[in-house]
MARKE-424092 format. One record per residue: x, y, z of N, C-alpha, C in turn; residue number from 1; residue in one letter. Coordinates in steps of 0.1 Angstrom, whole numbers. Layout:
<rs>
npx;npy;npz;capx;capy;capz;cpx;cpy;cpz;k;r
X;Y;Z;X;Y;Z;X;Y;Z;NUM;A
...
</rs>
This chain:
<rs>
npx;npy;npz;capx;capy;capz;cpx;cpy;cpz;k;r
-292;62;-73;-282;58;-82;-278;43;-80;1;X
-280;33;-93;-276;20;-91;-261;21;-83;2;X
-263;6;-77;-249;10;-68;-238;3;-79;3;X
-228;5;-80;-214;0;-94;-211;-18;-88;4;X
-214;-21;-79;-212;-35;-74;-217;-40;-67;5;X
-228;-53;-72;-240;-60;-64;-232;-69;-56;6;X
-236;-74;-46;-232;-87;-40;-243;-93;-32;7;X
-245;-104;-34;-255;-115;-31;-247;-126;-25;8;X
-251;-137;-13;-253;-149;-11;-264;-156;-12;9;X
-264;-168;-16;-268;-176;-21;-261;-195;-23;10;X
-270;-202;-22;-265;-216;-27;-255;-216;-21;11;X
-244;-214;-9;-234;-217;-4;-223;-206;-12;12;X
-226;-201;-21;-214;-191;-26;-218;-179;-27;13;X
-209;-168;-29;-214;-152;-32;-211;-147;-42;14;X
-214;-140;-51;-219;-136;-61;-217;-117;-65;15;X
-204;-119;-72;-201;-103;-74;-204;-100;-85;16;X
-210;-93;-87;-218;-88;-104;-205;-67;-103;17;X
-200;-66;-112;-198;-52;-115;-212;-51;-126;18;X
-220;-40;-121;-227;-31;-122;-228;-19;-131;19;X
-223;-20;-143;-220;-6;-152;-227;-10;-161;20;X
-235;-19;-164;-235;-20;-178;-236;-12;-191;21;X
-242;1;-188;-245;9;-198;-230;13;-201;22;X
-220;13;-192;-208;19;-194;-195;5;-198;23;X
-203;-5;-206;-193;-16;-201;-189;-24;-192;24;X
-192;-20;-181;-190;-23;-167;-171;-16;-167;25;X
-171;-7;-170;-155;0;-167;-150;2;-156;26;X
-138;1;-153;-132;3;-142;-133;14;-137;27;X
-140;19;-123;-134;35;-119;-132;27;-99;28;X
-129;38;-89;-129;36;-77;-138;30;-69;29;X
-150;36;-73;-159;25;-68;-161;17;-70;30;X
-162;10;-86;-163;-6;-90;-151;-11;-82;31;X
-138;-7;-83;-128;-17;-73;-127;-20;-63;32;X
-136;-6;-57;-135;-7;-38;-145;-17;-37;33;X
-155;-15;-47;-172;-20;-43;-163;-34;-45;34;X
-155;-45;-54;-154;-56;-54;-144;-57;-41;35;X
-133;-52;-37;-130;-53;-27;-134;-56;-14;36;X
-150;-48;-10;-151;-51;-3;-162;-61;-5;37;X
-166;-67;-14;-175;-79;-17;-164;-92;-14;38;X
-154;-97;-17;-140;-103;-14;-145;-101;0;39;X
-141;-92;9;-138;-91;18;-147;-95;30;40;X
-166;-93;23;-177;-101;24;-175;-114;28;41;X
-169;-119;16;-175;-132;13;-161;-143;22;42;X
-155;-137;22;-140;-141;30;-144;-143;45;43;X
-151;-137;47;-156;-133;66;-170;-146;70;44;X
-175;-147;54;-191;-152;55;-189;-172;61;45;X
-194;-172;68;-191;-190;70;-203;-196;62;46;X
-212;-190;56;-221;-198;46;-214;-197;32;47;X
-201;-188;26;-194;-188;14;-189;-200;14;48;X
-185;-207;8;-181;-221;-2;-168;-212;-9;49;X
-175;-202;-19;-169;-200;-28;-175;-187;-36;50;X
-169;-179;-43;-167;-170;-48;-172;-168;-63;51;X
-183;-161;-70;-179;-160;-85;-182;-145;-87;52;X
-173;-142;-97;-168;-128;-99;-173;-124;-115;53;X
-181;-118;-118;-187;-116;-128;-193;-96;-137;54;X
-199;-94;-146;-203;-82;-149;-216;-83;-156;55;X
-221;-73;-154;-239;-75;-159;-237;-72;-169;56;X
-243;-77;-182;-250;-70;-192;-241;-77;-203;57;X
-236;-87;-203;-232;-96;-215;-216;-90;-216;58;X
-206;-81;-203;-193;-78;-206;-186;-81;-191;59;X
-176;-91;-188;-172;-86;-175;-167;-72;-176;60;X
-157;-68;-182;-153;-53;-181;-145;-51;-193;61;X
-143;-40;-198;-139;-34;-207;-127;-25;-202;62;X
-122;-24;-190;-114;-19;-185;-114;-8;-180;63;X
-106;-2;-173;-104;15;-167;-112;21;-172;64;X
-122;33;-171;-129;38;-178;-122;53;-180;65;X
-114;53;-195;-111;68;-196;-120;75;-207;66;X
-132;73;-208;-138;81;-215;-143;96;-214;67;X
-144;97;-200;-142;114;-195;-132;120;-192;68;X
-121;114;-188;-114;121;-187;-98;121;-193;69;X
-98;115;-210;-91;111;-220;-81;108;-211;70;X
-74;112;-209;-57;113;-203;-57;102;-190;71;X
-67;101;-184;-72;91;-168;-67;106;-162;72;X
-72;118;-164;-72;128;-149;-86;133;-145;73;X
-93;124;-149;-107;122;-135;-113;134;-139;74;X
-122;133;-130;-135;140;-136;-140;152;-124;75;X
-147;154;-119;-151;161;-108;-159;154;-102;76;X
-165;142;-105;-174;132;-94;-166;120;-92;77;X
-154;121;-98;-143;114;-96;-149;99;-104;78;X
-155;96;-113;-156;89;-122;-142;77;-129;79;X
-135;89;-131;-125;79;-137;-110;84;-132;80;X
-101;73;-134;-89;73;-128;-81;90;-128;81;X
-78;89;-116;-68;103;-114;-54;94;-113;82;X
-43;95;-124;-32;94;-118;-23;101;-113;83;X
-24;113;-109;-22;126;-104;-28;132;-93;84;X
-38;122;-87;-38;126;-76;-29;121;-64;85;X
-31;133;-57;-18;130;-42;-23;116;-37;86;X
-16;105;-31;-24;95;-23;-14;92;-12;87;X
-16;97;-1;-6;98;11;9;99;7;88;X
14;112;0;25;115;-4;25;129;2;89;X
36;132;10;39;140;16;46;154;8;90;X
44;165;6;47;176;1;39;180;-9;91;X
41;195;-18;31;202;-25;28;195;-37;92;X
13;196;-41;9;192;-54;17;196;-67;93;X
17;191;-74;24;190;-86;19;200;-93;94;X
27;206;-104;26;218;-110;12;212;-119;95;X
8;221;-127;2;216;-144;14;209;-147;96;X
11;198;-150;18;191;-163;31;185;-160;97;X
30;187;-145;41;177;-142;38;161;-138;98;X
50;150;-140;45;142;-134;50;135;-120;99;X
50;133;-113;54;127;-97;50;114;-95;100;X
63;103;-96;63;87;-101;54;81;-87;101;X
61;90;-74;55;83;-68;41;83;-63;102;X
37;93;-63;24;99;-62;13;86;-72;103;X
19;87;-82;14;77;-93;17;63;-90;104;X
31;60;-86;28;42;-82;19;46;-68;105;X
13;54;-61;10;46;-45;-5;46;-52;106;X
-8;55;-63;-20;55;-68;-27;41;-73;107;X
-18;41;-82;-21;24;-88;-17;14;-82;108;X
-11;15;-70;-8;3;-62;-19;2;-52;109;X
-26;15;-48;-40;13;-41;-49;-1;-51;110;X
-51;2;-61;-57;-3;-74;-51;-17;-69;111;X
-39;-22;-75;-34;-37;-71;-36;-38;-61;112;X
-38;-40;-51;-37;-47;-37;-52;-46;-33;113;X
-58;-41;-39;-73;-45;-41;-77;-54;-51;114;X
-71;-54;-62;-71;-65;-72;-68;-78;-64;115;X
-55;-76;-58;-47;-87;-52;-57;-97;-43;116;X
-68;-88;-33;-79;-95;-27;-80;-106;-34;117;X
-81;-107;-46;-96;-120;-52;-79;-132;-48;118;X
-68;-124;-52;-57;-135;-53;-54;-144;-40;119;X
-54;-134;-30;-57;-137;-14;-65;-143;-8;120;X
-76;-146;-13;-90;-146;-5;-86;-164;-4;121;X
-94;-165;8;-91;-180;15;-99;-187;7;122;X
-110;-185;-1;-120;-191;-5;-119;-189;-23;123;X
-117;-200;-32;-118;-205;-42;-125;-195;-52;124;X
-120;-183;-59;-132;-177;-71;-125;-176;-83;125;X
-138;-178;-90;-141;-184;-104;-145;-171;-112;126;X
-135;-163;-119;-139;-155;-124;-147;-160;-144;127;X
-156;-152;-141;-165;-155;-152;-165;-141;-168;128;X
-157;-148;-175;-156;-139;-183;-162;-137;-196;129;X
-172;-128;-198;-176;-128;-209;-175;-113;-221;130;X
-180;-118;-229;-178;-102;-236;-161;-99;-239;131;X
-161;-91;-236;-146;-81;-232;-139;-82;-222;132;X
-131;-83;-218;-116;-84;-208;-107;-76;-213;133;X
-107;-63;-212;-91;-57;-222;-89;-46;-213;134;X
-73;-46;-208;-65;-36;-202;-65;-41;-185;135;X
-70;-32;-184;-69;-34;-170;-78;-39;-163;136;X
-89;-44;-171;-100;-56;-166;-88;-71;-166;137;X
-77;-71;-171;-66;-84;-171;-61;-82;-156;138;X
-62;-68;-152;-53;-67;-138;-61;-73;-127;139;X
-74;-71;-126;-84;-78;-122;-88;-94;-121;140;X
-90;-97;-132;-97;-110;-133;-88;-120;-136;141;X
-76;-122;-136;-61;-127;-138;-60;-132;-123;142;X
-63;-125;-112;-63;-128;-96;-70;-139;-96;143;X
-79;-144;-105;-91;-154;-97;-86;-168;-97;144;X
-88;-175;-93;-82;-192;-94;-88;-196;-106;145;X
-95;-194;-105;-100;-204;-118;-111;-195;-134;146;X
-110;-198;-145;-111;-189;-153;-122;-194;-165;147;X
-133;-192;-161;-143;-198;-175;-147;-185;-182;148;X
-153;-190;-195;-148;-183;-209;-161;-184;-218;149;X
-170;-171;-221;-175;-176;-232;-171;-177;-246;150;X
-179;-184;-252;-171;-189;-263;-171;-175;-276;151;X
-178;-161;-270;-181;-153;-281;-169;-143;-271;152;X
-163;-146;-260;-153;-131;-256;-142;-133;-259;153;X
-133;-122;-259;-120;-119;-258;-116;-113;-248;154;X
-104;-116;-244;-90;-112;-231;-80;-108;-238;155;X
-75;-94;-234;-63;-89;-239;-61;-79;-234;156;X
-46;-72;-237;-38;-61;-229;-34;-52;-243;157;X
-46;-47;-244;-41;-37;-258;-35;-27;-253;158;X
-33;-20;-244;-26;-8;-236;-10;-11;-239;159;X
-5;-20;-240;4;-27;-241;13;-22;-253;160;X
3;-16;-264;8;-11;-277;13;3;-273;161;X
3;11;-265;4;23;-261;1;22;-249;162;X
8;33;-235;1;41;-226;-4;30;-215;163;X
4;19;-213;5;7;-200;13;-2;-201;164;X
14;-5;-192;17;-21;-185;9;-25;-175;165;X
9;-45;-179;0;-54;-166;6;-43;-152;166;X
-5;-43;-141;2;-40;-130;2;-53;-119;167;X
-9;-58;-122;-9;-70;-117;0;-80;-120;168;X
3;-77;-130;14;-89;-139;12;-104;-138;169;X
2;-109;-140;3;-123;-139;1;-127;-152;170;X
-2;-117;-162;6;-125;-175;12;-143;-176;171;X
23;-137;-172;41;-148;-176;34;-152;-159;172;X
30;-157;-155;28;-165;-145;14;-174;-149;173;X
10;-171;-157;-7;-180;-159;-2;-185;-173;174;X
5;-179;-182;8;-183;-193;22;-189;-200;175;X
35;-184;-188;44;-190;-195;51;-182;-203;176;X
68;-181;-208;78;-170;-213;64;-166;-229;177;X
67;-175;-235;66;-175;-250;52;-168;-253;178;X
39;-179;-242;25;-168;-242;25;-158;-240;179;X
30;-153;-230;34;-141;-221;37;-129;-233;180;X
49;-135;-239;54;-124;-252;44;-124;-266;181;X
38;-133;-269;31;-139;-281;20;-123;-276;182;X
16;-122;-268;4;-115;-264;1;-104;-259;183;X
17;-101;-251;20;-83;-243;25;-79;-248;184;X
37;-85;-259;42;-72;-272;35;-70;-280;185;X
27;-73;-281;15;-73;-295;2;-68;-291;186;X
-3;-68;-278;-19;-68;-274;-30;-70;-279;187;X
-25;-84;-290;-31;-89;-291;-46;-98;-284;188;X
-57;-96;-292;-69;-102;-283;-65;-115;-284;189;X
-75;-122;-270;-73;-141;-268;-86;-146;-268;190;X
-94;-151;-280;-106;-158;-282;-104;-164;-270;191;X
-118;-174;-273;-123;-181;-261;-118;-196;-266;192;X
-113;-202;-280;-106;-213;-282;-92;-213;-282;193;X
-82;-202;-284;-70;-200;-274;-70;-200;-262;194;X
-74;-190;-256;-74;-194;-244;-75;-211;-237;195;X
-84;-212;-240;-83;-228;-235;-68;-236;-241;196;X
-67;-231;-254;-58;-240;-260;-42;-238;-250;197;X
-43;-229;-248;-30;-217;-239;-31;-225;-227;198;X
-39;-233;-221;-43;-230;-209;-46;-214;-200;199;X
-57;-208;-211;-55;-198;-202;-71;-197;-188;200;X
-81;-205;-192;-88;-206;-188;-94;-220;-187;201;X
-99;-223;-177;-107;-235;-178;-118;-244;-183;202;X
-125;-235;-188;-132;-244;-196;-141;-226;-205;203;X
-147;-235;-218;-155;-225;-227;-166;-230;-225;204;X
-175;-220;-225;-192;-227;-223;-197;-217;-236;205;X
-211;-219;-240;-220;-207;-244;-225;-198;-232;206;X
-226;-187;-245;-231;-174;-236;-242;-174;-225;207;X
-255;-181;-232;-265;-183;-223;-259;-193;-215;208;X
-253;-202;-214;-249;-212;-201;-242;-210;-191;209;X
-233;-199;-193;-215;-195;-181;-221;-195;-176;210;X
-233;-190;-168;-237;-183;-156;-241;-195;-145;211;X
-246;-207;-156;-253;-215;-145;-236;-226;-140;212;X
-233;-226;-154;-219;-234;-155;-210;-230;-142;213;X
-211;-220;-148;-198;-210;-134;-203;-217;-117;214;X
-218;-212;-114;-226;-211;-102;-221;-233;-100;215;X
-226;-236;-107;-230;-251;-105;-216;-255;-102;216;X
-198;-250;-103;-187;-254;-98;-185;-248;-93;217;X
-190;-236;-87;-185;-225;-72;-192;-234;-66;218;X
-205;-241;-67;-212;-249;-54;-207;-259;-52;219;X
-200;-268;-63;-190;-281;-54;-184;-278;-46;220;X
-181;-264;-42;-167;-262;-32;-174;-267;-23;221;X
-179;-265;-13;-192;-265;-3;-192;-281;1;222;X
-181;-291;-4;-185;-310;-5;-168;-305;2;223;X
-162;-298;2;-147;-298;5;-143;-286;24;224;X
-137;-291;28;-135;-285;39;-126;-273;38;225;X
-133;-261;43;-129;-245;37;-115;-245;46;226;X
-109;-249;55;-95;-255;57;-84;-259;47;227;X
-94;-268;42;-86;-275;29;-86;-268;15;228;X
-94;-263;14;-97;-251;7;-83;-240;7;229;X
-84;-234;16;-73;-219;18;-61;-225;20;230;X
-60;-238;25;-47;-242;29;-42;-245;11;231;X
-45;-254;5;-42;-257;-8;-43;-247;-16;232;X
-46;-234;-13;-46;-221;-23;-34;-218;-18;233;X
-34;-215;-5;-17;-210;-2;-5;-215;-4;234;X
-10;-229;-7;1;-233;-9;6;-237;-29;235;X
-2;-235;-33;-3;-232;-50;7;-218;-48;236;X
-3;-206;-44;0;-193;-46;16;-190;-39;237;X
16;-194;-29;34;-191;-23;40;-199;-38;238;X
40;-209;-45;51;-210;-48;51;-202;-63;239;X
44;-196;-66;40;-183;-77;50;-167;-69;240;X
44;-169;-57;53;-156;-50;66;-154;-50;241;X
71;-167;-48;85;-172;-49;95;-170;-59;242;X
85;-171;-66;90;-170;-84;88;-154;-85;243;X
84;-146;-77;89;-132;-79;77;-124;-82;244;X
65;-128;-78;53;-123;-85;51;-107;-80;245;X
58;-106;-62;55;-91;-61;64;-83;-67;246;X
72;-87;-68;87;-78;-77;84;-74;-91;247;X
76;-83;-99;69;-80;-106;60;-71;-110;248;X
49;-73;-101;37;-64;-100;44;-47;-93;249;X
59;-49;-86;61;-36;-78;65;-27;-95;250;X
73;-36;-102;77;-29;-114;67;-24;-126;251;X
59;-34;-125;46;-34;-137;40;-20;-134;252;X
39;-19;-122;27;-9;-115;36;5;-120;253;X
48;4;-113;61;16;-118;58;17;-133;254;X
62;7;-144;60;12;-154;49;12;-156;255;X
40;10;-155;25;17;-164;23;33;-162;256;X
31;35;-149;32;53;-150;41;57;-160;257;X
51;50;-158;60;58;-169;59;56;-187;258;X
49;44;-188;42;46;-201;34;56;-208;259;X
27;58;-197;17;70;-197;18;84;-196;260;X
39;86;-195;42;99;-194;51;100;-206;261;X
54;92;-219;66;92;-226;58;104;-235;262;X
69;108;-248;63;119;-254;55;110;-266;263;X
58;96;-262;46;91;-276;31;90;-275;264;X
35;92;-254;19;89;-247;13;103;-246;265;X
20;116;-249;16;130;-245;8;129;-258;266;X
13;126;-265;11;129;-287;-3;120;-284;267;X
-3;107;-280;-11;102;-284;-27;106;-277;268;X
-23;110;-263;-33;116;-258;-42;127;-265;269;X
-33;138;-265;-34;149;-276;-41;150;-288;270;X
-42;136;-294;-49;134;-305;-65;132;-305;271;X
-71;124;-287;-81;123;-290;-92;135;-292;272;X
-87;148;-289;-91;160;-290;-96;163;-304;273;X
-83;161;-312;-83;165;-327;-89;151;-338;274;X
-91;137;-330;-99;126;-339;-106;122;-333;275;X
-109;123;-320;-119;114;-313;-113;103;-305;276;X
-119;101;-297;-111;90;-287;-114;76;-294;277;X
-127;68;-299;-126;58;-301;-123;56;-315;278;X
-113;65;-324;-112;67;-333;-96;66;-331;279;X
-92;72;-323;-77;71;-318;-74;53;-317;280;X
-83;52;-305;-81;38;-302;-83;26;-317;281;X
-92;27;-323;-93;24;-336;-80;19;-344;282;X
-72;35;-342;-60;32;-350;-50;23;-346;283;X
-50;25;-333;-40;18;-327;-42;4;-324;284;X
-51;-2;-326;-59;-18;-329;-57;-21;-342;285;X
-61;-15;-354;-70;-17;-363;-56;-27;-370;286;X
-42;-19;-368;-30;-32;-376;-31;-47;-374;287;X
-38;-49;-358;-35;-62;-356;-45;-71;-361;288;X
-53;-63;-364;-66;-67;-369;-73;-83;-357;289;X
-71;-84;-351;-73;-95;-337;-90;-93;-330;290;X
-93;-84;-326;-102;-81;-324;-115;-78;-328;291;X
-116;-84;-344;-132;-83;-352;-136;-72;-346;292;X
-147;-70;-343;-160;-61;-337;-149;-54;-326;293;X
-149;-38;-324;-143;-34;-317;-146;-34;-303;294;X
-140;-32;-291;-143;-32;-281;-146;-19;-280;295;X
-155;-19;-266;-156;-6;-262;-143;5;-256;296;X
-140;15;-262;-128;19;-265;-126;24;-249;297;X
-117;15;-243;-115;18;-226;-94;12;-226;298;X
-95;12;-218;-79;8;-215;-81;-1;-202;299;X
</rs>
């Protein structure tokens, strides 16, 4: 079984590919843990420079993968998100159909503070985004320092209409009050020439070029002293913290459970049974019309 997350060194930097392509490259526990501990790799490695963070097959990610298990209550090979399962919460499992907040934030807070790695890591990564970014591939690739763009993807938080919140929340911290709203009350998609224009990313390349683009400024790190390096990241990043960023993400994380328990998120679940899941999702895009070509229908 292909493994969900390659990691390579090379040329002074290391090199995280998520591994799903057939599936989008979607979010489940092992893609997170697998980047986790590729972060954690490349953090330890004294030949790393630098970091790039990427997905095979023309998508970084398409997000959480609930296609098996509509609702995110997982599958039996544990495939896709359980938010219902126990995660070091002390007393008896929850009835059918109940929900238990905290059971669910320590769940999705496992999720953030694995995310939070790429935010942490002493060493410089350059997440590489192409294709698709939507949902909680934002919670992810929002961590990285620096942000290149092909000129054919989109980034966005369509969950935001239905059934989430950022948990990562760096939104209103990379973008600012007005972006921040322009884009999470709406979930609206962010081409690859907004973004730049937003400052949301650093530079646009073509499709066939990110890869070498990306590679060829993870290797300048390698001319700079990896001291100078983590020290000047910490000190960027503390004054983002300052400004409230875990208070944030402690609340983000809190509400995306209680999104996903309202009676508009029971209804809307409910439906993919009776229209189909990427049919549901369909509808719930299709007003903003933002998105051209649909994504692959993930959260």
């Amino acid at each position: 079984m292909p493994q969900p997350v390659l990691y390579e060194e090379r040329d002074d930097i290391a090199i995280i590919t998520i591994n799903r392509p057939e599936k989008k490259n979607t979010l489940t526990d092992a893609v997170i843990q697998g980047i986790a501990d590729g972060i954690d790799a490349a953090s330890k490695s004294p030949s790393v420079a630098a970091v790039v963070l990427r997905g095979r097959g023309g998508t970084l990610t398409a997000g959480y993968d609930l296609t098996n298990g509509g609702d995110g209550g997982g599958s039996s090979d544990g495939d896709t998100p359980n938010w219902q399962t126990p995660y070091g919460a002390r007393g008896p499992d929850p009835r059918d159909g109940a929900w238990d907040p905290v059971r669910d934030y320590q769940f999705m807070n496992n999720n953030v503070r694995r995310f939070m790695k790429v935010w942490e890591c002493p060493k410089p990564v350059i997440g590489e985004i192409t294709g698709w970014a939507i949902g909680g591939a934002t919670d992810l690739i929002l961590c990285a320092d620096l942000l290149y763009m092909a000129s054919d993807a989109h980034i966005g938080y369509a969950p935001s209409r239905i059934f989430g919140t950022p948990t990562t929340m760096m939104w209103v911290y990379r973008l600012g009050l007005e972006h921040a709203k322009q884009f999470l009350l709406t979930g609206r998609a962010i081409d690859a020439d907004t973004a730049l224009r937003i400052g949301l990313v650093s530079q646009v390349c073509e499709p066939d070029e990110i890869a070498a683009v990306v590679e060829a400024e993870a290797q300048r790190f390698k001319h700079i002293p990896a001291n100078q390096l983590a020290l000047n990241k910490m000190l960027i990043n503390q004054a983002f913290e300052n400004m409230g960023l875990r208070t944030s993400q402690m609340l983000g994380t809190f509400f995306d459970g209680v999104t996903r328990h309202t009676e508009e998120a029971y209804r809307w679940v409910e439906s993919f049974e009776e229209k189909g899941f990427r049919d549901v999702i369909r509808e719930r895009d299709d007003p903003w019309e933002d998105y051209g070509s649909q994504p692959s229908p993930n959260a």
